[in-house]
C-alpha positions in Angstrom: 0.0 0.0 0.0 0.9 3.3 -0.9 1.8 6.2 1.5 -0.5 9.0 1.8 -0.2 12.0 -0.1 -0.2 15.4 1.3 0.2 18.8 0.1 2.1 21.0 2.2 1.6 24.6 0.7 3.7 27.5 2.5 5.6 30.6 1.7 7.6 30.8 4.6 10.5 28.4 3.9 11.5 27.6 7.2 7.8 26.3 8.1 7.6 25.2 4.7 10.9 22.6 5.5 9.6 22.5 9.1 6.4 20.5 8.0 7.4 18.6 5.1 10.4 17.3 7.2 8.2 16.0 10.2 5.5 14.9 7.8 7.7 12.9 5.8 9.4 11.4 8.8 6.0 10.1 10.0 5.6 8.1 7.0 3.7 10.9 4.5 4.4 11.4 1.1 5.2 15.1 0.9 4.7 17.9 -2.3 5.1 21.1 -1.5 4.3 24.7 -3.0 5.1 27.8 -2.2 2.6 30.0 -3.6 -1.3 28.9 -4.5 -0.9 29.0 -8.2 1.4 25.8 -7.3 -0.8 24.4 -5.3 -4.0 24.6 -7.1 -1.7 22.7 -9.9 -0.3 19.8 -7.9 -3.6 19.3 -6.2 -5.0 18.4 -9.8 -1.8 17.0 -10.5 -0.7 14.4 -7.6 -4.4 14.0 -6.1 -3.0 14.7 -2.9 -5.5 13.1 0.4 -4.6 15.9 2.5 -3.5 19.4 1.2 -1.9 22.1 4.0 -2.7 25.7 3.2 -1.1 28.5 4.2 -4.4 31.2 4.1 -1.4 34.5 3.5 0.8 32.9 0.6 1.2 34.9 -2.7 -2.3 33.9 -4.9 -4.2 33.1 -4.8 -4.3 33.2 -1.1 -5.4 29.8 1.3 -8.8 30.3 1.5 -9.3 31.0 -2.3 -7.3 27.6 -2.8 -9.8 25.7 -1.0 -13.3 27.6 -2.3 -11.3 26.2 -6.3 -10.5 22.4 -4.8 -14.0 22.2 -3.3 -15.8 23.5 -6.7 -14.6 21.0 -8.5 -16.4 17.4 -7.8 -12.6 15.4 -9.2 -11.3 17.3 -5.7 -13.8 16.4 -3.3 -12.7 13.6 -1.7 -9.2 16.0 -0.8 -9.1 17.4 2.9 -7.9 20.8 3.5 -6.3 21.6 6.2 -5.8 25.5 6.9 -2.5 26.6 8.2 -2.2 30.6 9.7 -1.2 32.8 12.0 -4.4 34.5 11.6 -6.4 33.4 14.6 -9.6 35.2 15.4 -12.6 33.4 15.5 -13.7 35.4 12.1 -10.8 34.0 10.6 -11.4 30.6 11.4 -15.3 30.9 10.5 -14.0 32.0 7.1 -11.8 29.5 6.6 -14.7 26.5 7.5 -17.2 27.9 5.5 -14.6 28.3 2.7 -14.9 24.4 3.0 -11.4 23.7 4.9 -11.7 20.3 7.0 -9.5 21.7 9.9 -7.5 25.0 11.3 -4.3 25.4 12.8 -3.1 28.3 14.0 0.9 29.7 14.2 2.9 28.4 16.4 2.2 25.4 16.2 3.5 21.9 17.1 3.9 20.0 14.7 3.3 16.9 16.7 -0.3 18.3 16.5 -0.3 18.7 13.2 0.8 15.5 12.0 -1.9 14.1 14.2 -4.6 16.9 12.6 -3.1 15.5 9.0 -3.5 11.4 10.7 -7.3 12.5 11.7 -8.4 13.8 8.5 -7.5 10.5 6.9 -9.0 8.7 9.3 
């Protein structure tokens, strides 16, 4: 059986590296981006199960990201997982109804995370 795919997208390199590092070391197969335009491409692409979005990386921005993976019906069975330093409850409301599966917000653990990632592909 296959690992997992998951999509870590990020603009900040050192997070970027952070997570796919810890992701990969607990068995993931990682792709990452760095802006959404990559992203929205590998998600069609690779068919990640789990895609990490960054909601502030260059565009289009997280939440945009997920609103274009859920509108197509070839996506839905991808879980997004939002990734932000933007933490007010708004923030996290927009990012639900967006369609996002989960929130985390910055700093984070990324023991939590890869849990969060385990959880959505449960």
């Amino acid at each position: 059986m296959t690992n997992p795919t998951v999509l870590v997208a990020e603009d900040d390199e050192d997070i970027l590296l952070l997570v796919a590092t810890r992701l990969t070391r607990d068995g993931f197969d990682v792709v990452t981006a760095r802006t959404g335009a990559e992203a929205l491409e590998l998600v069609l692409e690779r068919r990640p199960q789990v895609a990490v979005l960054d909601i502030g990386m260059p565009p289009p921005d997280g939440l945009e990201v997920v609103r274009r993976v859920r509108a197509d019906p070839l996506l839905n069975g991808t879980r997004l997982l939002l990734l932000t330093a933007k933490a007010q409850e708004s923030d996290v409301r927009r990012g639900i109804e967006a369609g996002a599966d989960a929130y985390i917000s910055k700093p984070f653990s990324p023991a939590e995370l890869s849990a969060r990632v385990r959880a959505l592909l449960a």
